[in-house]
C-alpha positions in Angstrom: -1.3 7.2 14.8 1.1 9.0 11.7 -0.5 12.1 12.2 0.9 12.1 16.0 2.6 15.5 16.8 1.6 16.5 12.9 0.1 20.0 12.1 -4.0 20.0 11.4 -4.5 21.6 8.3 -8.7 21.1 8.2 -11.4 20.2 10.6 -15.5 19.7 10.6 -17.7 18.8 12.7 -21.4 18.2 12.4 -22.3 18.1 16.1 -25.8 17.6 15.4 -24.9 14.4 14.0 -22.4 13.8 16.7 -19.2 13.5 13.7 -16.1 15.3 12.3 -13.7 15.1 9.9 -10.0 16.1 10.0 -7.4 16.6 8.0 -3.6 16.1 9.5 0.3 16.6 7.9 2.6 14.1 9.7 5.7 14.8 10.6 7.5 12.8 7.2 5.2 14.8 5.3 2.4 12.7 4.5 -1.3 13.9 4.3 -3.4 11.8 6.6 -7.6 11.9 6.8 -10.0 11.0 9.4 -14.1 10.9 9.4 -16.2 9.0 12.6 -18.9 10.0 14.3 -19.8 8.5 18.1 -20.8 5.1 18.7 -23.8 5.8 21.1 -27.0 5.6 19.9 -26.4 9.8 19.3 -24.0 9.3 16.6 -25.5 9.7 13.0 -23.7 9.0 10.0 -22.4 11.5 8.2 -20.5 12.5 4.6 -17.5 14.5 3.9 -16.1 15.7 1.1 -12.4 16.1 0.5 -10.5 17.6 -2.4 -7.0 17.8 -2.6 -6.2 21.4 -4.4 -2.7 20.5 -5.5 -1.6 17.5 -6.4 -3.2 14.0 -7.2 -4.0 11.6 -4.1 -4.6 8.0 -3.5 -7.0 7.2 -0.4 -7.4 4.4 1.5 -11.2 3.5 2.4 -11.0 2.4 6.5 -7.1 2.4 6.1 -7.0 -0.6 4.1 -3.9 0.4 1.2 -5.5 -2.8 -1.1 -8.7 -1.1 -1.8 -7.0 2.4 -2.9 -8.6 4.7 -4.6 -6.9 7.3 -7.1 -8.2 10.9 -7.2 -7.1 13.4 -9.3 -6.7 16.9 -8.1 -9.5 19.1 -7.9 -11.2 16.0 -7.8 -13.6 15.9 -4.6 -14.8 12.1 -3.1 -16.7 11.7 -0.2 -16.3 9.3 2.7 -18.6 8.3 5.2 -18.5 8.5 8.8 -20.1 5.8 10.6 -20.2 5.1 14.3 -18.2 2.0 15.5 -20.1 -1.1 14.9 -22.2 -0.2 12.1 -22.2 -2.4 8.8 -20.6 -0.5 5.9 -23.0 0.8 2.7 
């Protein structure tokens, strides 16, 4: 994982739902996000909403850097978390 020995800067959890949502700066720098929820029957999914307050970003839907997605800043987007398993919506 990039975020490995990185400082958390954000963190959520909807425990009701069994989810959480985190926000990491690696080492090099870089911003990294992460959204799940459990992959019992327990685990509901869940959306977050992330807004990067000074600059523009680029995310990466399930890590995958061909299906970017450009943000401005002060531009929120949501991303689902879904326990492991589950089809995508």
């Amino acid at each position: 994982m990039r975020a490995f020995q990185g400082n958390r800067l954000a963190y959520e959890a909807v425990e009701k739902n069994w989810s959480a949502a985190s926000v990491y700066r690696a080492p090099d720098g870089s911003l990294h996000g992460f959204v799940g929820c459990a992959e019992r029957e327990n685990g509901i999914p869940s959306e977050y909403r992330f807004v990067c307050m000074n600059e523009d970003v680029t995310y990466y839907p399930d890590g995958n850097m061909a299906e970017g997605q450009f943000r401005k800043r002060d531009e929120p987007f949501t991303i689902q978390a879904k326990a492991l398993g589950e089809p995508a919506q």
